[in-house]
C-alpha positions as CSV (number, residue, x, y, z in Angstrom):
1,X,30.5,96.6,-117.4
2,X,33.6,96.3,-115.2
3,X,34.8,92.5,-115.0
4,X,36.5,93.3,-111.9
5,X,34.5,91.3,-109.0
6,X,32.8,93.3,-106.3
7,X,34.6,93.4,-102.3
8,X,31.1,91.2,-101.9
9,X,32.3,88.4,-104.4
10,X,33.5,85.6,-102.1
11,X,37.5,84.7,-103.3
12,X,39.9,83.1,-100.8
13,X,42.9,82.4,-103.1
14,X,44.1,83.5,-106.5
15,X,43.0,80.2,-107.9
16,X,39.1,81.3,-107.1
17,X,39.8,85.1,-107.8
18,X,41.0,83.6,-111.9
19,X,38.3,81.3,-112.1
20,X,35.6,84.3,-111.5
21,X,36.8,85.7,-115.4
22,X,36.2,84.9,-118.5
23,X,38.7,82.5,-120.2
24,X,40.4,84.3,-122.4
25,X,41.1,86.8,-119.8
26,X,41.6,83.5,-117.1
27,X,44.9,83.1,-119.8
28,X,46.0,86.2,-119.6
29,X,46.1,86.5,-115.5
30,X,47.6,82.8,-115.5
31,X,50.7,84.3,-117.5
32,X,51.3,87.1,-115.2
33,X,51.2,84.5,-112.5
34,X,53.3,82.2,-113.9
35,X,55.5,84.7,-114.9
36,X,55.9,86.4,-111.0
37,X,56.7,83.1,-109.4
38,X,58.9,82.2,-111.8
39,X,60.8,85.9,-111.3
40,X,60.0,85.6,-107.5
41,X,59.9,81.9,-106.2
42,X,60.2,82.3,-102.7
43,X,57.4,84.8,-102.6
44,X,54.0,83.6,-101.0
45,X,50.5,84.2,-102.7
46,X,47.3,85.8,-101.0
47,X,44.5,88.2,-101.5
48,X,45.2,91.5,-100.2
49,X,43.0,94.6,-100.7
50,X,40.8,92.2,-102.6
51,X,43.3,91.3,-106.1
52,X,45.8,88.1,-106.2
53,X,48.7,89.5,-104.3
54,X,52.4,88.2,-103.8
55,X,54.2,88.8,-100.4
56,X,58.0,88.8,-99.6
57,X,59.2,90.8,-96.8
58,X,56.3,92.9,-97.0
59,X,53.5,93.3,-100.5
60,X,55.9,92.7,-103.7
61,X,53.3,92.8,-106.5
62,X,49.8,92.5,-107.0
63,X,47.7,92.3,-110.3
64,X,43.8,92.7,-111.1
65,X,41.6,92.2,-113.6
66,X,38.7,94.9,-115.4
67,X,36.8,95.1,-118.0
68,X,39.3,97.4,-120.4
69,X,42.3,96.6,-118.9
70,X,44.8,94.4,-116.3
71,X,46.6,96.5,-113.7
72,X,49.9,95.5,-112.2
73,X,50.5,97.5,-109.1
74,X,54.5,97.1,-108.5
75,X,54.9,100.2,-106.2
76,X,55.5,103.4,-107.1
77,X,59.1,102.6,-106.8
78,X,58.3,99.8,-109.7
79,X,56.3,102.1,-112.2
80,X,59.7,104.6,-111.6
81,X,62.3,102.6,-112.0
82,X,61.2,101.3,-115.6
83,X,58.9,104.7,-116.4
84,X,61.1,105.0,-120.0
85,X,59.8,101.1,-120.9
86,X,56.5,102.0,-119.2
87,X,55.6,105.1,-121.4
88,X,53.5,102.9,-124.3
89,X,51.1,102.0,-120.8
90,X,48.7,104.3,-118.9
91,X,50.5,104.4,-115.3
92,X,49.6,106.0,-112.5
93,X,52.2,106.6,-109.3
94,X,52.0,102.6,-108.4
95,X,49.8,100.9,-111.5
96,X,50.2,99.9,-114.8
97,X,47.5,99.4,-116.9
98,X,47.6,96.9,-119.9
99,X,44.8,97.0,-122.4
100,X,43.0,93.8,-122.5
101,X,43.1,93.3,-126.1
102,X,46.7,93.1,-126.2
103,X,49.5,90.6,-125.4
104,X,50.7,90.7,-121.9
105,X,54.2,92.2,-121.7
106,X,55.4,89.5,-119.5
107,X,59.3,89.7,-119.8
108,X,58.6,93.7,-118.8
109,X,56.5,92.1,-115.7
110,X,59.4,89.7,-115.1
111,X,61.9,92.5,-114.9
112,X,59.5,94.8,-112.8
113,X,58.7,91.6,-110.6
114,X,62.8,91.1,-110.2
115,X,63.5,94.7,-109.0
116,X,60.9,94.7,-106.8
117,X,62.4,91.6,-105.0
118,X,66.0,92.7,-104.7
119,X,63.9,96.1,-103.5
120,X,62.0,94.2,-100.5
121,X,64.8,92.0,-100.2
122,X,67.7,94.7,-99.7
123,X,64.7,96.5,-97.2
124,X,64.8,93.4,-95.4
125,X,68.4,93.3,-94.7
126,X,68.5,97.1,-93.9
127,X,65.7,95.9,-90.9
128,X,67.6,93.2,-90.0
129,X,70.7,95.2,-89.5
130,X,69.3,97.6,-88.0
131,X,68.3,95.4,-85.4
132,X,70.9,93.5,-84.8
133,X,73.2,97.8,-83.8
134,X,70.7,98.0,-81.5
């Protein structure tokens, strides 16, 4: 059984989208939402492409729950730029996958979480330059 709600669930906020899991997994995505505000304060929270999704200057990270695993989708970009810390996980080109039944590497989604910021950040600048040559 996959713990990871339907697109017909009804969630509006990463508070409801949490609360739909069991508790011990309700924990674990706390942490990893804790731990990307604290690593990216000024970002904004929303549901995008139905998982708990933070925004700055464009989608920064998002996270999801299932029934074997929690993915953290950083960006391709993301999953690159740590791929030698990254190699004990199952990754695909933009998602991590961390087995349930283990702890949380949350100082690894801190430091993925802070690249990905001075990433969208330094894209934002580049934009804003940009515009202001032309």
């Amino acid at each position: 059984m996959n713990t990871m709600k339907s697109s017909s669930t009804s969630y509006h906020n990463i508070e409801e989208y949490i609360a739909l899991f069991p508790e011990d997994v309700q924990k674990k995505l706390e942490e990893i939402r804790s731990t990307i505000r604290a690593a990216a304060p000024e970002a904004t929270e929303k549901i995008s492409y139905q998982v708990p999704t933070f925004f700055l200057h464009g989608n920064l990270v998002h996270f999801a729950a299932f029934t074997h695993h929690i993915s953290f989708f950083p960006s391709s970009s993301g999953v690159q730029a740590f791929a030698q810390e990254l190699a004990v996980y199952e990754t695909s080109k933009g998602t991590i996958k961390f087995p349930i039944d283990q702890p949380v590497p949350l100082d690894l989604i801190r430091k993925i979480t802070e690249y990905r910021v001075a990433e969208n950040l330094a894209k934002a600048k580049s934009k804003t330059t940009q515009k202001q040559r032309s």
